[in-house]
N, CA, C and O atoms as CSV, one atom per row, in Angstrom:
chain,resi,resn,atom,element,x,y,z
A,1,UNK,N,N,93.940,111.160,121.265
A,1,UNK,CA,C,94.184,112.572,121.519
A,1,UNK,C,C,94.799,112.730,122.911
A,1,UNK,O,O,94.340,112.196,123.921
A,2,UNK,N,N,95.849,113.490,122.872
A,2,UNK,CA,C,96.423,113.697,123.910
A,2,UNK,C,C,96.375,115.336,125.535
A,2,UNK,O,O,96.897,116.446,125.647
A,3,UNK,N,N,95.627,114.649,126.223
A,3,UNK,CA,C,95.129,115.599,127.177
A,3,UNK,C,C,96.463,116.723,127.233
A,3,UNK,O,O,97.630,116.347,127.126
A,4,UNK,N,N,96.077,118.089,127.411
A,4,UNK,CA,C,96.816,119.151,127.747
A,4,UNK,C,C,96.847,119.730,129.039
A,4,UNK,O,O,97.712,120.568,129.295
A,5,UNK,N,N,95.594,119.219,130.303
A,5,UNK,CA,C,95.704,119.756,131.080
A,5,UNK,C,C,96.902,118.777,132.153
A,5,UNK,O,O,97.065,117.557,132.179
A,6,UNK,N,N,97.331,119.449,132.650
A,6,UNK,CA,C,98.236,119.477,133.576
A,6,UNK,C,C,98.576,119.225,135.285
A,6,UNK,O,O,98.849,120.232,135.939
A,7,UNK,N,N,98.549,117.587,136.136
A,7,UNK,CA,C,98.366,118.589,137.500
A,7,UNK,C,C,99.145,119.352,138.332
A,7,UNK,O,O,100.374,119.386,138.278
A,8,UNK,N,N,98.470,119.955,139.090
A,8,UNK,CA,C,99.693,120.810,140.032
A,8,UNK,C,C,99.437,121.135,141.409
A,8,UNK,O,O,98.497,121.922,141.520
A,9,UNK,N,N,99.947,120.800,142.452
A,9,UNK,CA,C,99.749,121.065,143.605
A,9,UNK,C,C,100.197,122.545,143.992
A,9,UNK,O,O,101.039,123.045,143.246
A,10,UNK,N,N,99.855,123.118,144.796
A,10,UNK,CA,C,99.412,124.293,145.434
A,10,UNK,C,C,100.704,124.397,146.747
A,10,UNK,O,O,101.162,123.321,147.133
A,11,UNK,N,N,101.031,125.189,147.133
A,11,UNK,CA,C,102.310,125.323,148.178
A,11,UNK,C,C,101.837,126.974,149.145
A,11,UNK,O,O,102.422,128.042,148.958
A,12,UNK,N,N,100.545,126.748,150.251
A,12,UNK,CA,C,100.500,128.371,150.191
A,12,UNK,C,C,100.713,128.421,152.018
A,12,UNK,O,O,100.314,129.479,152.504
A,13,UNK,N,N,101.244,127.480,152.946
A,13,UNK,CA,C,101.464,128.060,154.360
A,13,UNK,C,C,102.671,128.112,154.657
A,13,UNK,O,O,103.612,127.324,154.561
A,14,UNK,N,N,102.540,129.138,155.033
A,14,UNK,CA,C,104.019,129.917,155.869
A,14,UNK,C,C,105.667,129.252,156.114
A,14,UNK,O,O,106.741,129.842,155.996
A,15,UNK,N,N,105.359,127.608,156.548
A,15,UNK,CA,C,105.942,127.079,157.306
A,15,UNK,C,C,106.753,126.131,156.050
A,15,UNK,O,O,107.876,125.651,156.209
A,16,UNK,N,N,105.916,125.983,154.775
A,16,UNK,CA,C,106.428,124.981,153.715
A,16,UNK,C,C,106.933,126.211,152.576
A,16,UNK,O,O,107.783,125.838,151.766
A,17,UNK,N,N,106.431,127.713,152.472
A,17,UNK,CA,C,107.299,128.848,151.933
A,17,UNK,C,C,108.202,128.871,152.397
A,17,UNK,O,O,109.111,128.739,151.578
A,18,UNK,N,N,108.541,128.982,153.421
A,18,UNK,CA,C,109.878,129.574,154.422
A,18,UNK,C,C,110.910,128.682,154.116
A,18,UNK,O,O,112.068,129.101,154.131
A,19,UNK,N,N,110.604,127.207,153.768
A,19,UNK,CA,C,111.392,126.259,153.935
A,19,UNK,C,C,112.212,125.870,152.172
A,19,UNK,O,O,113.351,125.490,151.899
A,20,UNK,N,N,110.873,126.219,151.180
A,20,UNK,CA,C,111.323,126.434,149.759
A,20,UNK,C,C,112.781,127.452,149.822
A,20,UNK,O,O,113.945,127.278,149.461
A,21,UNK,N,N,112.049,128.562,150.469
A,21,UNK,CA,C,112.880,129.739,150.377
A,21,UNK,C,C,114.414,129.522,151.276
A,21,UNK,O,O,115.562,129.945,151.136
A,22,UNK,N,N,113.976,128.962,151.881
A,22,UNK,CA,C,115.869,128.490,152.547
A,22,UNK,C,C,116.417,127.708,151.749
A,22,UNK,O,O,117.583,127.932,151.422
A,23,UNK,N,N,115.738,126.618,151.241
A,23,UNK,CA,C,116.513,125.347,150.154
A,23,UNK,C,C,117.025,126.671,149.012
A,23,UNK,O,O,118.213,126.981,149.105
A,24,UNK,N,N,116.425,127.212,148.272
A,24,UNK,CA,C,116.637,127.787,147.454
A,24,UNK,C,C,118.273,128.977,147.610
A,24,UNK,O,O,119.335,129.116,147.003
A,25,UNK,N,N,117.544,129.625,148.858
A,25,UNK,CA,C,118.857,130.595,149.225
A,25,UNK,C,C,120.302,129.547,149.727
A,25,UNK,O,O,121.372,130.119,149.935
A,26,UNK,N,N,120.236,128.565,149.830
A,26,UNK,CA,C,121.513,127.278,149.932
A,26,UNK,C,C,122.317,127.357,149.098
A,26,UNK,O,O,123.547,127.381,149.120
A,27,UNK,N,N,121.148,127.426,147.871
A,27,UNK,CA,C,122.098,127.244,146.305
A,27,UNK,C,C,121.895,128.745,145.654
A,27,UNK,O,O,121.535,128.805,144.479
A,28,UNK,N,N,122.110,129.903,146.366
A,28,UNK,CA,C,122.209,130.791,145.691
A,28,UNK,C,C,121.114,131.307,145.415
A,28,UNK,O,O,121.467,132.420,145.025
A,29,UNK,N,N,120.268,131.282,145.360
A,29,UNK,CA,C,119.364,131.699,144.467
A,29,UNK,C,C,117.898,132.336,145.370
A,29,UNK,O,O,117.596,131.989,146.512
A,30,UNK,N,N,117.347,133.054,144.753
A,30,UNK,CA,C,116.082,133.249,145.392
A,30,UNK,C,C,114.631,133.523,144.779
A,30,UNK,O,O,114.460,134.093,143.702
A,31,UNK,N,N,113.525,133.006,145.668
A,31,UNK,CA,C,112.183,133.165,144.975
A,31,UNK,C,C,111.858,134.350,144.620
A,31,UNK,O,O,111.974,135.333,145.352
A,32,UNK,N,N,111.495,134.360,143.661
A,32,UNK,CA,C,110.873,135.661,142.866
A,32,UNK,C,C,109.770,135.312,141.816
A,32,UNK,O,O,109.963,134.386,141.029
A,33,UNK,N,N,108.580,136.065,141.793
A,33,UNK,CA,C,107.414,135.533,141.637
A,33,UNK,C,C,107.510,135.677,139.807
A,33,UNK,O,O,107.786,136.698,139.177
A,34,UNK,N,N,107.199,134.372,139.283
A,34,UNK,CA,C,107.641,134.110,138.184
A,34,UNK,C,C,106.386,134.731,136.884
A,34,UNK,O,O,106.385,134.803,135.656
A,35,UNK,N,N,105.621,135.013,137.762
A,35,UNK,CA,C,105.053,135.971,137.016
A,35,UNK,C,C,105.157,137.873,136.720
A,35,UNK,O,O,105.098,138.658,135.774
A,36,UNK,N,N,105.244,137.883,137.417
A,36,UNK,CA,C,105.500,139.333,137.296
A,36,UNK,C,C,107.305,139.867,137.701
A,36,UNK,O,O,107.501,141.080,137.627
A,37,UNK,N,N,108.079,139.296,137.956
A,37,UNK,CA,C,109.560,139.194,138.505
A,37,UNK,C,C,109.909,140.274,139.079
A,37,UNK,O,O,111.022,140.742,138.840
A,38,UNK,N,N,108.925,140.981,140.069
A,38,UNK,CA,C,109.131,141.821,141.434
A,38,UNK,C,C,109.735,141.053,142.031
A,38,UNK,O,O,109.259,139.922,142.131
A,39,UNK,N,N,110.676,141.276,142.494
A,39,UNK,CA,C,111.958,140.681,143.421
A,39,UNK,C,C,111.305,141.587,145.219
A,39,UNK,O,O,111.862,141.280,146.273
A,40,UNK,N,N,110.291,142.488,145.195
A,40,UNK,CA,C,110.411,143.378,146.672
A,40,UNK,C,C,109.195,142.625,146.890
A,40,UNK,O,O,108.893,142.757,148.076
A,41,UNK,N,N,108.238,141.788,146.191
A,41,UNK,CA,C,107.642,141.039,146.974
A,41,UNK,C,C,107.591,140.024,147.662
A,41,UNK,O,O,108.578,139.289,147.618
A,42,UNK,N,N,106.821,139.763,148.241
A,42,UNK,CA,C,107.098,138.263,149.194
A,42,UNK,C,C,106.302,137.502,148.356
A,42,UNK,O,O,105.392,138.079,147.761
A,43,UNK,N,N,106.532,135.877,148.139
A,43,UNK,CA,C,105.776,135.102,147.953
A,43,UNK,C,C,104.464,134.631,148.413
A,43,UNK,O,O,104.197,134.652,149.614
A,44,UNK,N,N,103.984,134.388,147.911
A,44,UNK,CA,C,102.371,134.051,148.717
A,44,UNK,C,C,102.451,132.815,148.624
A,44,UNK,O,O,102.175,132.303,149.709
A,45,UNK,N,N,102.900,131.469,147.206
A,45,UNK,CA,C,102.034,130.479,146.980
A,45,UNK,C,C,103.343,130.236,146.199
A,45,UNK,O,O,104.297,131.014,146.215
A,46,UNK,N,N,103.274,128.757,145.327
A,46,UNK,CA,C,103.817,127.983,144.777
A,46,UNK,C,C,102.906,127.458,143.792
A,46,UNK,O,O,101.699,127.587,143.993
A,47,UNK,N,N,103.485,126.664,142.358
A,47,UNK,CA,C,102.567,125.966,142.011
A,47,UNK,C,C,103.761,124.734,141.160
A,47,UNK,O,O,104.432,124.797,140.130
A,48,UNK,N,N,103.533,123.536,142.368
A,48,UNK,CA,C,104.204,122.692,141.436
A,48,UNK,C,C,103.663,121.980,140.341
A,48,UNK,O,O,102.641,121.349,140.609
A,49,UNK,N,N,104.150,121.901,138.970
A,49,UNK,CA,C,103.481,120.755,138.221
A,49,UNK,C,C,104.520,119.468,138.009
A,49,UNK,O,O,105.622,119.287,137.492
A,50,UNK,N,N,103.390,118.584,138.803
A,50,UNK,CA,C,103.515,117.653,139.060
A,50,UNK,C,C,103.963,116.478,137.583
A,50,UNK,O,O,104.281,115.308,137.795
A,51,UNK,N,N,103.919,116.895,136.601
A,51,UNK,CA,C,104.336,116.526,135.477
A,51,UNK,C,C,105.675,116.436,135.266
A,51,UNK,O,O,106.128,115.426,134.728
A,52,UNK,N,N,106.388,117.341,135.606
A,52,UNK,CA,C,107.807,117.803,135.370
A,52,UNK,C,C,107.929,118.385,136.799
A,52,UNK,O,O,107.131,118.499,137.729
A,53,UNK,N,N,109.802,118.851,136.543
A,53,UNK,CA,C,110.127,119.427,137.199
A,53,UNK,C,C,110.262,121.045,138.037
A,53,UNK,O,O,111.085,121.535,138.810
A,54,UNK,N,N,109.253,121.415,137.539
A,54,UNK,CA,C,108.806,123.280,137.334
A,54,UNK,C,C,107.788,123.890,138.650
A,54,UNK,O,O,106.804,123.295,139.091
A,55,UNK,N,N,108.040,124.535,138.883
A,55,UNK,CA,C,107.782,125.298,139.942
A,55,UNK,C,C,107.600,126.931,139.618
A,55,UNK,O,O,108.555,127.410,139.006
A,56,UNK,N,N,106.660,127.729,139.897
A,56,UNK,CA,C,106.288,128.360,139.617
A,56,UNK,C,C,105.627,129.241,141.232
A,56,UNK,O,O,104.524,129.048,141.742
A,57,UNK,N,N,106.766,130.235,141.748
A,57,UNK,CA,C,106.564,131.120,142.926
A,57,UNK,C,C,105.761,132.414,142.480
A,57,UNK,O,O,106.162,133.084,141.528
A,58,UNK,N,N,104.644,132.742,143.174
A,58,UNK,CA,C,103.560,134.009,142.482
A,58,UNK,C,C,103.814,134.825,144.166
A,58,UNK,O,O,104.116,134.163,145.159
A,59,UNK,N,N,103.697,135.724,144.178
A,59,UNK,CA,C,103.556,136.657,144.630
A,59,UNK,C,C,102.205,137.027,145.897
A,59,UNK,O,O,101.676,136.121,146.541
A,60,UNK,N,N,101.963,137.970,145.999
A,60,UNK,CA,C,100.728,138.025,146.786
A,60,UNK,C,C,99.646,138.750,145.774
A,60,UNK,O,O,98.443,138.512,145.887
A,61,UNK,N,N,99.981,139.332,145.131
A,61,UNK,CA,C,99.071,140.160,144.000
A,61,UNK,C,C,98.555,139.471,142.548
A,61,UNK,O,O,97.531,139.544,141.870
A,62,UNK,N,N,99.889,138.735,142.453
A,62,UNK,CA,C,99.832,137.752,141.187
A,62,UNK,C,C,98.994,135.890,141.797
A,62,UNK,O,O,98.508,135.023,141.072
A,63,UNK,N,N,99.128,135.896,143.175
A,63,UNK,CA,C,98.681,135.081,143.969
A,63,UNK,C,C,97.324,135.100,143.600
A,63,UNK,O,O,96.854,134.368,142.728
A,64,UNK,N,N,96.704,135.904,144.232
A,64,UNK,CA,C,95.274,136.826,144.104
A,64,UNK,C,C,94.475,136.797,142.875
A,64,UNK,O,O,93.258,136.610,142.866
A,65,UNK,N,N,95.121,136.968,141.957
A,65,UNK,CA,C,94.429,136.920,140.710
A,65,UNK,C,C,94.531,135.397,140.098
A,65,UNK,O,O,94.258,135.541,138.907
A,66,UNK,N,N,94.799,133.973,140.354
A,66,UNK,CA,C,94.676,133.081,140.055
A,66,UNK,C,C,93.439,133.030,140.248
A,66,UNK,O,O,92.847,133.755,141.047
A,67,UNK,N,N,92.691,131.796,139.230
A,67,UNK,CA,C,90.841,131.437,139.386
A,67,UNK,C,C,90.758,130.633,140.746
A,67,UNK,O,O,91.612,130.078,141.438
A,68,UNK,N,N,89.351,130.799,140.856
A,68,UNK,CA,C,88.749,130.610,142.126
A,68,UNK,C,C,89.626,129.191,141.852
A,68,UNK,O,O,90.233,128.938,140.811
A,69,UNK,N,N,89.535,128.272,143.127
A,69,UNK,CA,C,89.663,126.891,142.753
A,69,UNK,C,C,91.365,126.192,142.741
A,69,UNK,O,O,91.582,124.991,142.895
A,70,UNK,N,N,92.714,127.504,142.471
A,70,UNK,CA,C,93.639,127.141,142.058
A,70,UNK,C,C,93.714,126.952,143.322
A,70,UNK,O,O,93.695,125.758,143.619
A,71,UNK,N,N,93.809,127.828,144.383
A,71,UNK,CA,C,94.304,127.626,145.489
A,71,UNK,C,C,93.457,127.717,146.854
A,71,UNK,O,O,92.255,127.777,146.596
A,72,UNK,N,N,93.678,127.738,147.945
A,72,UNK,CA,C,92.838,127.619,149.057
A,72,UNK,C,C,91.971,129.167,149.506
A,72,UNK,O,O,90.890,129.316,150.074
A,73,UNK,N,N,92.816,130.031,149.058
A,73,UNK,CA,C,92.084,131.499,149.950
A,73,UNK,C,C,90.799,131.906,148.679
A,73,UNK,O,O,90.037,132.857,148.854
């Protein structure tokens, strides 16, 4: 049987956002929290899975409501 869970590291200080968010604006493009796709918020957090190539930018509200445990605050 083949496990479904997934891992994923966590991306939530200032200094490693800022730096996503410049790579990203290089090639055009910009973070927008892939859950809810408010473009007027700021990012809070990241969630890479480490499985693949996917990345997943949340917000500060959509941040917030992840379970205890996903991330540091």
């Amino acid at each position: 049987m083949q496990s479904e869970l997934i891992q994923i590291e966590t991306i939530e200080d200032a200094s490693s956002l800022a730096a996503l968010s410049a790579a990203a604006r290089s090639r055009g493009a910009e973070l927008v929290c892939r859950r809810c796709l408010n473009i007027g918020e700021a990012i809070a957090g990241v969630l890479v899975m480490l499985e693949g190539d996917e990345i997943w930018a949340l917000c500060g509200p959509c941040w917030r409501e992840l379970p205890r445990g996903m991330h540091a605050a």
